[in-house]
N, C-alpha and C positions, 0 to 999 in steps of 0.2 A: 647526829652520831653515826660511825659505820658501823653497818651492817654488818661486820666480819665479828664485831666485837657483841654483837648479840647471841655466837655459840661459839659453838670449840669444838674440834675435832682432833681426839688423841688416840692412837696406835697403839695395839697392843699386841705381842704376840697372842696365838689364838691356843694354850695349852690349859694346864690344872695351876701354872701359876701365875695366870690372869686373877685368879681370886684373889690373891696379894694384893694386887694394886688396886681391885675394886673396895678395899676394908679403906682405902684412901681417899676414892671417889665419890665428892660430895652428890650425885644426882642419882651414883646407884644405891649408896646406904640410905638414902632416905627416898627412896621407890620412886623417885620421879621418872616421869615419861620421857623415855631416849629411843632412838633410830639408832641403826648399826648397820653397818656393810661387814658381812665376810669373806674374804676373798682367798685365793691363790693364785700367784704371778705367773706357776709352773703350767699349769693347768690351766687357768685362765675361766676360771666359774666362780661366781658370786653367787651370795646370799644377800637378801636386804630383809629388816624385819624393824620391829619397835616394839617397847613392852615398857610394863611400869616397875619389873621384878627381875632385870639384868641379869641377876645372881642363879637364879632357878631356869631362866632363858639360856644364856648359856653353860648350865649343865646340863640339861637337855640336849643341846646341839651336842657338845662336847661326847656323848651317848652315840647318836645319831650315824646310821650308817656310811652318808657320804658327806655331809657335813663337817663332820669328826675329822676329813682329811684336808680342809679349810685351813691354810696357817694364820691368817692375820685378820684380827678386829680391829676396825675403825669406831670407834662410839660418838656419836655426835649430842651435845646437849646444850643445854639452852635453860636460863632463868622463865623466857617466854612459853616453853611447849606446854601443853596441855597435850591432853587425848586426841581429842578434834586433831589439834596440829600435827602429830604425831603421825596418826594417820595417814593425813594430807601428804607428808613430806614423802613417810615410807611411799605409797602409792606411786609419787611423781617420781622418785629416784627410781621403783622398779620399771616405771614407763622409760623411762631417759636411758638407763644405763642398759636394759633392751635395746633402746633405739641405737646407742650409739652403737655398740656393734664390738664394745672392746672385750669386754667379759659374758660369758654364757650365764644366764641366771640360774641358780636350782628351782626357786620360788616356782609353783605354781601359780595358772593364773587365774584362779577364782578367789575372791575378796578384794579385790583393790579398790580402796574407799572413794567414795562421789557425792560429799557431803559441802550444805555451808557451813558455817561460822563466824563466828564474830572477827573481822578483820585477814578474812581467807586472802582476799585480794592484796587489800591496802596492805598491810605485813608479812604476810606467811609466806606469799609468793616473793617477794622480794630477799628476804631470809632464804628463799631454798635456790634462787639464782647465785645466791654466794655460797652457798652450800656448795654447790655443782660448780663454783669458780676454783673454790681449793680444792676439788676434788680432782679437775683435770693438774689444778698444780701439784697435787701428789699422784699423776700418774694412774689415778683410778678413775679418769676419762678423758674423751679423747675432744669428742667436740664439742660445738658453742651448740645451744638450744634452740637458735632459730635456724642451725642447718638440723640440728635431729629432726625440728618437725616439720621442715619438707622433704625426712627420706625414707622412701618406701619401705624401710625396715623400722620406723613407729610409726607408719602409717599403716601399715598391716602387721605391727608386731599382735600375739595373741593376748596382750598383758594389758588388754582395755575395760573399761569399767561399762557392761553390758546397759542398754537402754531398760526400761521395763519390758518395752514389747521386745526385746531381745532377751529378753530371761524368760519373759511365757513362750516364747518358742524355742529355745532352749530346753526347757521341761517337758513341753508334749513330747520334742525329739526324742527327749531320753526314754520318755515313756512308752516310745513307737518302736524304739529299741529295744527294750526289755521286752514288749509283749509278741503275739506270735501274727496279729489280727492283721498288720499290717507290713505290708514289705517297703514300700519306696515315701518316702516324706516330700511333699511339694514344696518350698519355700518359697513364696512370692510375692515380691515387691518392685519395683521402679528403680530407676539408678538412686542411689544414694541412698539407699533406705537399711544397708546395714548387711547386706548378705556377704559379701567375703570378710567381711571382721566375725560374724558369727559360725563361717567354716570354718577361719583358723582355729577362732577360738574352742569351740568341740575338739578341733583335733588335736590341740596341745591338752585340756581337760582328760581327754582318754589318754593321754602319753603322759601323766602327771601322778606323782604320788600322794596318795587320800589326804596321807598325814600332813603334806604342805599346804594343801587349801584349808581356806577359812571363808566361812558360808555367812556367815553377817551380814553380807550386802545383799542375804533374801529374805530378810525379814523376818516376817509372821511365817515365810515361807520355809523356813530354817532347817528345820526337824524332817520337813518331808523331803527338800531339797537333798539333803545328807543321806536320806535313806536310796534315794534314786540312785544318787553317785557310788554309795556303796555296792549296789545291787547291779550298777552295769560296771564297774569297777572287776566282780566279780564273775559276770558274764564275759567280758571280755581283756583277761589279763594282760594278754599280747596279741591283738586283733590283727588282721594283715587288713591291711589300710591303704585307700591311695585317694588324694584329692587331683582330681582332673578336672582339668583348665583346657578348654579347646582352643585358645589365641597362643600361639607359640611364646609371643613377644611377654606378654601378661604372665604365662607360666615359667617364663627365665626368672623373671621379676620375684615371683610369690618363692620360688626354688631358693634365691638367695636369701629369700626373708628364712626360710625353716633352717637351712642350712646353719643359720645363726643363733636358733633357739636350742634348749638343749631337750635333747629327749627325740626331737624333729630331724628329718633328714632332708638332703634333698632332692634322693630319688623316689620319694612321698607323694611328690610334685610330678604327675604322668602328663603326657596326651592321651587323646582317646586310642588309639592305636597299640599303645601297651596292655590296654585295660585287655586286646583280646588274646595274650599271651598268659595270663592268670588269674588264678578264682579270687575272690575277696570276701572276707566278713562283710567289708563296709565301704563303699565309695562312694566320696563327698563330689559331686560336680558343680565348680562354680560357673556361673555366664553357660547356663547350659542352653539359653537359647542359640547358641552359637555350636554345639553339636550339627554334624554336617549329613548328610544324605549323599548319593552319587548323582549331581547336578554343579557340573561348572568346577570340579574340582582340580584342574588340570595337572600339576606334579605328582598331585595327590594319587591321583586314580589307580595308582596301579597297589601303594599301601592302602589305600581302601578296601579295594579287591580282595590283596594279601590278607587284612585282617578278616574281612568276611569267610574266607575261604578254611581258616583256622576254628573259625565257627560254626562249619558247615551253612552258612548263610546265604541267600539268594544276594547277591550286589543290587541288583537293580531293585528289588524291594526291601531292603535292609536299610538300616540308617544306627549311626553311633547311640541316638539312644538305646534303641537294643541292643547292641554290644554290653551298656553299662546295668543293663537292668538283666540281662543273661551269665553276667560273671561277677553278680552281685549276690548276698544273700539278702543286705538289706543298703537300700541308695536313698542319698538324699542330694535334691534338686532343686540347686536355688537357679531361678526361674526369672523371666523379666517378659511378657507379651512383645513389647513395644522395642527391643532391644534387636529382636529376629531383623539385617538388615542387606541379606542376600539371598537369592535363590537354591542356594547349597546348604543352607540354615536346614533345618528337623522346622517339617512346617506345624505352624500353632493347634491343627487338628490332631496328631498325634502327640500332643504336650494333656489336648483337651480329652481323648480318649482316656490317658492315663490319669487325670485327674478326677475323671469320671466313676472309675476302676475302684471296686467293693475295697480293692489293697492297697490304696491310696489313702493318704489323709493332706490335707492342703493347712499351710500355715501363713496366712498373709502378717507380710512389712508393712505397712502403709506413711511412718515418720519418715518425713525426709531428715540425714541426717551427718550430708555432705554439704551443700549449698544452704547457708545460711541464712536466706532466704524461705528457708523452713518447704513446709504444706503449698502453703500459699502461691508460693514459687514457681512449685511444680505443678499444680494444676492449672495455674497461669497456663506455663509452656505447652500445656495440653491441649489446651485450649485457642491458644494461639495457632496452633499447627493443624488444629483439627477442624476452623471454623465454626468452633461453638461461641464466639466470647460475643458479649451483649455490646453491642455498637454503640451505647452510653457508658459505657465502661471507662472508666480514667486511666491513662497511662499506667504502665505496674508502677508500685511505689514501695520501698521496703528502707526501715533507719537499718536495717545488718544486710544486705544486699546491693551492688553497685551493678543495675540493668540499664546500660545506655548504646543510642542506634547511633552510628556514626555515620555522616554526609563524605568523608574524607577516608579512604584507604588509608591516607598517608597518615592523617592524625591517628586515627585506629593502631597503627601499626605503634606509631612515638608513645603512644598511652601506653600500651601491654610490654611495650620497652621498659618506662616509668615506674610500670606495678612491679614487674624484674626485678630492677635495684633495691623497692622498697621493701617488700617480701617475698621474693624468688616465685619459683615456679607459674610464670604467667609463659603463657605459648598461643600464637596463629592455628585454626586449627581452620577447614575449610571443609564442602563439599566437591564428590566425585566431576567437576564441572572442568577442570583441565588434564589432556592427558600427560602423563608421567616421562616427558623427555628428556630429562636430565637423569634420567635411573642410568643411561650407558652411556652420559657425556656431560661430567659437572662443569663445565663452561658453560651449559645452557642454564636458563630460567624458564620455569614451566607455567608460572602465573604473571597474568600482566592485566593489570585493571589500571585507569586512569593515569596508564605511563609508569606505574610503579609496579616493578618488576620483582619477584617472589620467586621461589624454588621449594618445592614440594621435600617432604623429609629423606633423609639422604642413609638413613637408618631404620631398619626393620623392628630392630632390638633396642631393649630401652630409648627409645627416640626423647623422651621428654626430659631425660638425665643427660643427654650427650651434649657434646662439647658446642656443637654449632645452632641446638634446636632455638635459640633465642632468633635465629634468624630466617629460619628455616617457615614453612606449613607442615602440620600434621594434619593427617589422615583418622578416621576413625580405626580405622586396624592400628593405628600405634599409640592411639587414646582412650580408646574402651578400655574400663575398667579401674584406670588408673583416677586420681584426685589431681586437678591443678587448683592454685591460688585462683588466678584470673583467665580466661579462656577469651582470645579476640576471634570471633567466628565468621569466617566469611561465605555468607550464602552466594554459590555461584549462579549462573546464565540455566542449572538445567532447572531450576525451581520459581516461579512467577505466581503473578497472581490473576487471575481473571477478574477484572473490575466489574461485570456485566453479571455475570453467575456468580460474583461474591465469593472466590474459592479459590483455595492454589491450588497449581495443577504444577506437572511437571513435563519438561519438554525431552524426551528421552535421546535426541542426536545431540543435546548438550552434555549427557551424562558416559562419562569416560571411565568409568568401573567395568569393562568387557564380563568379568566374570559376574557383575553385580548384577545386569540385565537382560545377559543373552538366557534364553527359555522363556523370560517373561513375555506370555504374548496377551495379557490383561494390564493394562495401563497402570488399572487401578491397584495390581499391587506391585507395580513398582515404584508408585506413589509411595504406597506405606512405607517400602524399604528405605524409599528415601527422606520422608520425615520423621522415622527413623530413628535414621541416620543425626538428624538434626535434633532432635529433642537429645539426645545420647551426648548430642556434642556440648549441648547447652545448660547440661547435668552435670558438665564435670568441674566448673568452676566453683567451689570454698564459698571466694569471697564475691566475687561479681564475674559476670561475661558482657565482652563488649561485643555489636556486630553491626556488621555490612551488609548491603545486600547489593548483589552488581546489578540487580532486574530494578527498573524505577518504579513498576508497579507493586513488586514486593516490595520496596522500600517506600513505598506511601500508606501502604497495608501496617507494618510493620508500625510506620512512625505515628500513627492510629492508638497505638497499646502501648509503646515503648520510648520513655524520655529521651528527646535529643540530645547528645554531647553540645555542650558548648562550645561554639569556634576559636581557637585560641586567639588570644588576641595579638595582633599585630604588634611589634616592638616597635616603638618610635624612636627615631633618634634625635633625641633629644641633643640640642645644639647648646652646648657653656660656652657664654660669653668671657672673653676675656678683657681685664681691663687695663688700659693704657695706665702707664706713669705718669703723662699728662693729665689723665682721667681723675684717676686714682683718688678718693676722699676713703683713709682707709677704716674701713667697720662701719661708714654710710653708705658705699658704694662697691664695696667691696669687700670679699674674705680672701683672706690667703690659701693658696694652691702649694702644696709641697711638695717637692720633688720625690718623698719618698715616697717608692710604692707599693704599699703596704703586702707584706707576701700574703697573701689566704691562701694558707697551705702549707707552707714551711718557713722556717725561721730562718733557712739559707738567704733566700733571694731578700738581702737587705741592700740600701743604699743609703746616703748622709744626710743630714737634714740639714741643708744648707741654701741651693736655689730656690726664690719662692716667684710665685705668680701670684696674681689677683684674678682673682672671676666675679662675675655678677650672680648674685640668687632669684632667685622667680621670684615673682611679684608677692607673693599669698606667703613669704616668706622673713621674720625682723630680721633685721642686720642688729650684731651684736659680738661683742670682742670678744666671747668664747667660742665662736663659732670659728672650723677651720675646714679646708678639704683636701684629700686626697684620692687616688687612684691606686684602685684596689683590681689587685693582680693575681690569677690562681679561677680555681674553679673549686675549693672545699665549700665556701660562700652561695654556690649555681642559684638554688633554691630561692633564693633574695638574694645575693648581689650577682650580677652578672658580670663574665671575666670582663677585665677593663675598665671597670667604672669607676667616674669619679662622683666620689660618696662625702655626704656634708656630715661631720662631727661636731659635738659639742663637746668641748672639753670637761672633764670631769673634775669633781671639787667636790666629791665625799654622796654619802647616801649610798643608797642600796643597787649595786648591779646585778642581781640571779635577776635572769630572763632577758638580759639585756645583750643587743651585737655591741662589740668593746674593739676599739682600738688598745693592743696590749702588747707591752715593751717586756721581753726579757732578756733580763742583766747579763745570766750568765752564758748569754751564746754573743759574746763579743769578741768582733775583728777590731785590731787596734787602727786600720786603713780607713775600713766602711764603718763604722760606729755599731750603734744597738740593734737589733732584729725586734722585728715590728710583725706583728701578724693581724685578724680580723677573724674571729669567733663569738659564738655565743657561751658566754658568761653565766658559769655558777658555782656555788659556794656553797660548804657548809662548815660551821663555827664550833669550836667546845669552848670552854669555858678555861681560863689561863691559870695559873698560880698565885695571881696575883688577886685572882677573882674576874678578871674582866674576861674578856672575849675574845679569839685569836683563830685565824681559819686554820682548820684540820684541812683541809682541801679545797683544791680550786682547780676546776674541769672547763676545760675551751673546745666548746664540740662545734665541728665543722656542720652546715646545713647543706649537704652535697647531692646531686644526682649519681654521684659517684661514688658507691661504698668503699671505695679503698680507701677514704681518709678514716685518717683514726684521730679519737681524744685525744688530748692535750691533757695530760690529768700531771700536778703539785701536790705534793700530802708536808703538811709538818712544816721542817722551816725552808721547803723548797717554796712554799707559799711568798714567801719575804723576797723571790727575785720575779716577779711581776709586777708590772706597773702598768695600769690603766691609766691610757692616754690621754682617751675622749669615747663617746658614748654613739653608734651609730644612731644617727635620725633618720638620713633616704639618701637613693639614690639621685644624685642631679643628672645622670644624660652618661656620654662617651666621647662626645666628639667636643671639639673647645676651639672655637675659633677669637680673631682679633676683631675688638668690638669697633 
């Protein structure tokens, strides 16, 4: 059955004679559970919400100060919702229509449900994918859901459903806020552990109004929760606010996420250097180990200066932390040790000073909650880098984690190409190990390992979104902070291992970061800076990171802890025999070869089914008169068929094809010169039930198995179904090449 026909979504204008039409509507007279979007085109701000009591919902809204200026309800219902579902759905459309970036939400963003239930997966989510499919067909969204959730506007939107330990630190905040005991909040955790989702998230909660949140998703904690937010609600009406980002590239990024929310702006989004132009309630600082000091700061130095001097500040003993804790009333500091990865950094003893400080309180992250690879993951990495790991240790091993050491640059690189097409966002990312000679002449390549030649990122600002970065190396200054899918890492020439002392070490004339090393005149921290550097990089991949190492002794180190890539395997070209007319005993010795070649990919490139050939089939193989071959042409197929091949069919004579490769004939794309168009897809069906009683396909879907996302389905519905015809059924590949036997 389709999915489309499991709800309905109908249009209402948004006035006092909506209620007219609700006395009609079978889901709100009898209180059942619906979701609603309210929107304006003009304005361009939604609402999303779900209730069991439509009627009393919106005349409330209808009341309501800036809702009331809302013109158009969408009501969505369904025989299937319950509460649970309800929930669910509201939650995923306020996350989505966030993301997409076309309407500004009013919704605040505390409540947004993170519950199971019975068939969340298997059903609901598949209902709210068609949900969000009419929704873009009417105009009330813009993109497909597997670009929203690679773009840094749902990846940092504020409309996320808090961890636990992101709701107990959440609460001390607010309680550190409220009281007088303490001035500045520690926040610290490890990459991935939650700290710029829980900046946003604070600083849309303080720009939110009371009455739009719903406190549900805190439990037992409900009551007190509610009394806190009222209370700093009322402590701080209109706060003057700024969240400071010290990575330029990072704070363009975060700037267009606010820019997008409503209430948010995106002069919100400072550097440090603003902060010493005005006083503040409250400054959020994210990645504040990367607050800088006057060491190595070269452009910089003279806006260093400037701002200290606005300070009345020593330069040479001053550093950005005290700027933010000098033009704050009250700051909080999310924090990361291990993240500090240059000499210009605010070094760790002035992080530890303040943490020390009667005016301090410290709130550790400790879930990892990027790399899914969990805990586990990340103390691996630490461990690895740190020379702690037990030398009976078995390779990392994770089912939600993809950690493999690559012998080939060149594979490395084709794999994190491969993860691209399948779920976006996979990038090269590298260490400081070659210098930057293509920054004032893109003719050059700046990396060259095993004859394969690379070019360092060619972009400062958003690098990981740009047009070329699939081809490109990032850097840790255009990676930090950000989330990728897959991360392919390549550890350069300045990091080894010492076989004999058991220890990496780092060789500092290999390391080409000028500003990264010069002052360091202790080896040992410029080690830190640069595993680092490396653990940071190895934080930032979702789903897996792959890596290289160019040192042979780091890469025996390595392949110690970390599962081998498999080498891909060689293509053979398999040689089809062809068989003589003298030869020829045909279906003993022989199947027929048909000139047509079947398009995989478009129904254009047909030709006539007229010339035939004989071939021979491999031994392991019966000869038999359904059996036929052809030469399959296109690249939709890459996956399993490769372009060119000639592939052995069985003809088909009924029974079931979902999940099966189809040789498939349709009628109605006929040249009366070239005959029928023939294509090669994978085959599926789904059936209702006829008039007559029997059975009849509602649709028929021919999905390409491509490396190539540009092909698209094949999708029949109704009695478009009645002009295809399954030819024959694929079985395998026989080879490419076809000589005279």
């Amino acid at each position: 059955m389709s999915l489309a026909s499991e709800f309905k979504i109908q249009e209402y204008e948004f006035d006092q004679e909506l209620f007219d039409h609700f006395r009609q509507q079978h889901f709100v007279k009898n209180l059942w559970p619906v979701v609603y979007l309210l929107s304006d085109g003009e304005v361009m701000e939604a609402y999303v919400g779900e209730t069991a009591d439509a009627i009393r919902r919106m005349e409330a809204h209808l009341k309501h100060g800036k809702k009331k200026n809302l013109t158009c309800l969408h009501l969505i219902s369904s025989n299937k919702f319950n509460k649970s579902a309800t929930l669910d759905i509201e939650s995923n459309l306020i996350k989505y229509i966030s993301g997409d970036g076309e309407y500004k939400l009013q919704n605040a963003n505390i409540g947004l449900a993170n519950h199971n239930y019975y068939q969340k997966s298997e059903v609901y989510w598949e209902i709210f994918t068609s949900i969000w499919d009419d929704l873009r067909s009417k105009g009330l969204a813009k993109h497909t859901i597997k670009y929203i959730d690679n773009s840094d506007l749902f990846k940092y939107s504020p409309y996320k459903t808090l961890m636990p330990e992101q709701k107990e630190g959440l609460r001390i905040i607010i309680e550190n806020l409220l009281g007088e005991k303490h001035n500045q909040v520690i926040v610290q955790g490890g990459a991935g552990t939650g700290k710029t989702i829980l900046a946003i998230f604070l600083f849309k909660m303080i720009h939110s109004e009371l009455e739009d949140f719903n406190f549900g998703e805190f439990g037992e904690d409900e009551e007190d929760f509610i009394r806190l937010v009222k209370e700093l609600k009322k402590k701080y009406p209109n706060p003057k606010m700024g969240l400071v980002v010290p990575m330029s590239s990072f704070r363009n990024t975060l700037g267009k996420v606010f820019k997008n929310v409503k209430g948010l702006r995106v002069n919100m989004v400072i550097g440090p250097a603003e902060v010493t132009r005005n006083e503040y309630d409250l400054l959020l600082v994210d990645e504040s180990h990367r607050l800088r000091r006057r060491v190595n700061l070269g452009s910089y130095f003279r806006a260093f200066d400037n701002g200290c001097k606005r300070l009345e500040l020593n330069p040479e003993t001053s550093n950005e932390l005290e700027w933010v804790l000098k033009q704050s009333d009250k700051s909080i500091l999310f924090y990361d040790t291990d993240q500090s990865i240059k000499p210009s950094d605010v070094p760790q003893s002035h992080f530890d000073d303040l943490k020390s400080s009667s005016k301090s309180v410290i709130i550790p992250l400790r879930s990892q909650l990027r790399a899914k690879g969990g805990k586990p993951y990340e103390e691996f990495i630490d461990g690895l880098l740190k020379n702690t790991m037990d030398k009976k240790q078995a390779p990392f091993e994770s089912d939600h984690y993809d950690l493999l050491l690559f012998d080939s640059i060149d594979q490395m690189v084709s794999e994190i190409k491969e993860r691209d097409k399948e779920v976006g966002l996979s990038r090269l990312a590298a260490g400081f190990a070659w210098p930057w000679i293509s920054k004032n002449d893109d003719t050059l390549k700046d990396i060259e390992i095993e004859g394969t030649e690379l070019r360092w990122n060619s972009k400062n600002q958003d690098w990981i979104n740009s047009t070329n970065a699939l081809e490109e190396v990032g850097c840790i200054h255009t990676t930090q902070g950000y989330d990728l899918n897959y991360t392919g890492l390549i550890f350069g020439h300045e990091i080894t291992y010492n076989k004999e002392a058991e220890r990496i070490e780092v060789i500092p004339e290999n390391y080409h970061d000028k500003a990264g090393k010069q002052t360091v005149d202790d080896i040992a921290d410029l080690k830190t800076f640069i595993t680092n550097i490396y653990k940071t990089l190895m934080l930032r991949g979702i789903k897996g990171t792959y890596v290289y190492a160019c040192d042979p002794n780091l890469r025996d180190y390595l392949a110690t802890y970390i599962q081998i890539a498999e080498q891909p395997q060689q293509e053979e070209t398999t040689i089809v025999k062809r068989i003589s007319v003298e030869q020829l005993k045909p279906y003993e010795n022989g199947i027929p070869l048909y000139s047509i070649q079947a398009a995989a990919g478009s129904f254009s490139e047909i030709q006539a089914v007229d010339d035939v050939d004989w071939i021979e089939l491999p031994q392991d193989i019966r000869y038999s008169k359904d059996l036929f071959a052809c030469r399959v042409i296109g690249e939709s197929m890459s996956k399993i068929i490769p372009n060119g091949s000639i592939c052995l069919f069985r003809e088909y004579s009924g029974g079931s094809r979902n999940g099966r490769i189809v040789l498939a004939e349709l009628t109605d794309k006929q040249d009366p010169d070239t005959g029928s168009a023939y294509t090669v897809k994978d085959y599926q069906s789904t059936k209702k039930r006829s008039e007559d009683g029997g059975w009849e396909h509602e649709m028929i879907q021919l999905h390409p198995r491509s490396f190539d996302p540009n092909y698209d389905t094949i999708i029949l519905k109704d009695k478009d179904t009645e002009l295809v015809k399954v030819v024959g059924v694929f079985e395998q590949v026989l080879g490419k090449e076809i000589s005279d036997g």
